[in-house]
N, C-alpha and C positions, 0 to 999 in steps of 0.2 A: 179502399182505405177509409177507416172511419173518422168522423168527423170528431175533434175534441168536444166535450163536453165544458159546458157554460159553468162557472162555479156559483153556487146558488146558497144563500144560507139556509142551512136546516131551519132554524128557526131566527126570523126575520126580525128585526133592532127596530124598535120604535123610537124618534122622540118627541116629546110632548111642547108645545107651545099651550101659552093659554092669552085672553083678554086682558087688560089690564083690573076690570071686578075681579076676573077668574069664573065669570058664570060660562064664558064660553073656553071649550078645549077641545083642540086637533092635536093631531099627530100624522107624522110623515115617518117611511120607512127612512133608515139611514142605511146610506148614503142619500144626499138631495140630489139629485136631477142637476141640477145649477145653481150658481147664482149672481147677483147682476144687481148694479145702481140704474136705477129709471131715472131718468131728469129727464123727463116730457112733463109738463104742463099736468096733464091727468093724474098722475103718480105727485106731483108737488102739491097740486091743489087738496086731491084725500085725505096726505097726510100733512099737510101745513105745514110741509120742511121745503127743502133746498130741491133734494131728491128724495127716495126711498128705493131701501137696498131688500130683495125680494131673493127667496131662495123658492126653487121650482122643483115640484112633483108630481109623477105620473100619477093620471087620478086613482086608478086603485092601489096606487102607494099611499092614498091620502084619506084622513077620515075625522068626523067632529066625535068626538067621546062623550062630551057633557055640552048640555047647553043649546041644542038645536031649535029651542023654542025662542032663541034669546036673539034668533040670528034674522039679520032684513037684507035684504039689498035693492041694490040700484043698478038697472040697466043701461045703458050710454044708447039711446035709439041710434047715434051715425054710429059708432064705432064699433058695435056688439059686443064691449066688454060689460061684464057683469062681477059689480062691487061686493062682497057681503063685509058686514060691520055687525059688532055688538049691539041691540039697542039700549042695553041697559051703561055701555060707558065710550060708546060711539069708536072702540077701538077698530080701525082698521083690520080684516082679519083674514082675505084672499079674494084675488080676483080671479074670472075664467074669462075666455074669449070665446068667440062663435069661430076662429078661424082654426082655436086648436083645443078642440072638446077634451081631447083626451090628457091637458097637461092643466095643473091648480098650480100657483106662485101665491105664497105666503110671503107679509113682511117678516125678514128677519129677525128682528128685536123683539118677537113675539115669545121666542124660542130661549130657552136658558143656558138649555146644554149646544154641543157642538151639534153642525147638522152635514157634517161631512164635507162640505163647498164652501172655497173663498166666493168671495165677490172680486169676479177679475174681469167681469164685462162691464160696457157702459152702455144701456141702451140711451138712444136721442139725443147722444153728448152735444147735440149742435143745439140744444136749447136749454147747456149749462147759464145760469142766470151770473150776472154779472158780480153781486152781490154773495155769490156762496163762498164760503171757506177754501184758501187754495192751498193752504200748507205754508200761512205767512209763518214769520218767529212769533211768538208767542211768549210776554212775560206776566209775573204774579199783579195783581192790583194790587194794592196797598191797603189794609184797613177791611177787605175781603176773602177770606181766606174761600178757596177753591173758585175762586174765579181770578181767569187768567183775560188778557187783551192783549191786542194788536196794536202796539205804540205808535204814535204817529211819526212818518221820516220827520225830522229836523236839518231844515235848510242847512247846510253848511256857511257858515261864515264867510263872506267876502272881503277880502283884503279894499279898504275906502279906493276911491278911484284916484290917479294920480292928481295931484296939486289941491289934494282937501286936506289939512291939518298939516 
């Protein structure tokens, strides 16, 4: 009995991320691989947020287009990850590891169009920071328009203690 055949695209869907200059640009085949919020330490401190939500591709699904003179990185000597960033606008722009040569994780928000993957993983969720956004309510500020805040609880009132007034 023969074995079914794999469906393959004739011809393979790129999409394009680029840096925030735009001197740098990749592209990943579509569908991504995965994709995932980091909240370890390393992933927050890169990109100066909470977490960072990273979409993953097989390395020859992945490739710089423009800009490859524009690109630096940084090695982690304990951890054998390897950062690369724009030089010219510091944008965070994929990391590789020594443990899995053959897979690139770009950040998400690099990307315009859709990249095939939610983010429905969490990696390191046990060094969510105390401080990040949980999905409080959220209403308008007053006098700011497109900024919204997290009101503060208001104590409820207490009825006076008996035999005052």
């Amino acid at each position: 009995m023969d074995k079914p055949k794999r469906k393959t695209l004739a011809k393979p869907q790129w999409v394009e991320g680029r840096c925030l200059c735009s001197a740098v640009a990749l592209e990943i085949q579509y569908p991504a691989r995965w994709a995932f919020h980091d909240h370890g330490r390393a992933a927050r401190i890169a990109h100066g947020a909470a977490y960072a939500t990273y979409v993953g591709s097989w390395r020859k699904r992945f490739r710089v287009t423009e800009g490859e003179d524009a690109l630096s990185q940084y090695e982690d000597p304990q951890t054998k990850v390897t950062r690369s960033f724009c030089t010219r606008c510091g944008t965070p722009l994929f990391y590789e590891t020594a443990r899995s040569p053959h897979m690139v994780n770009i950040p998400r928000a690099l990307f315009a169009s859709r990249v095939g993957r939610e983010p429905r993983y969490h990696l390191r969720i046990s060094e969510l920071q105390d401080w990040t956004y949980a999905g409080e309510k959220l209403g308008p500020l007053k006098g700011f328009p497109g900024v919204v805040w997290e009101r503060p609880h208001r104590a409820k009132k207490r009825p006076p203690p008996e035999g005052m007034f």
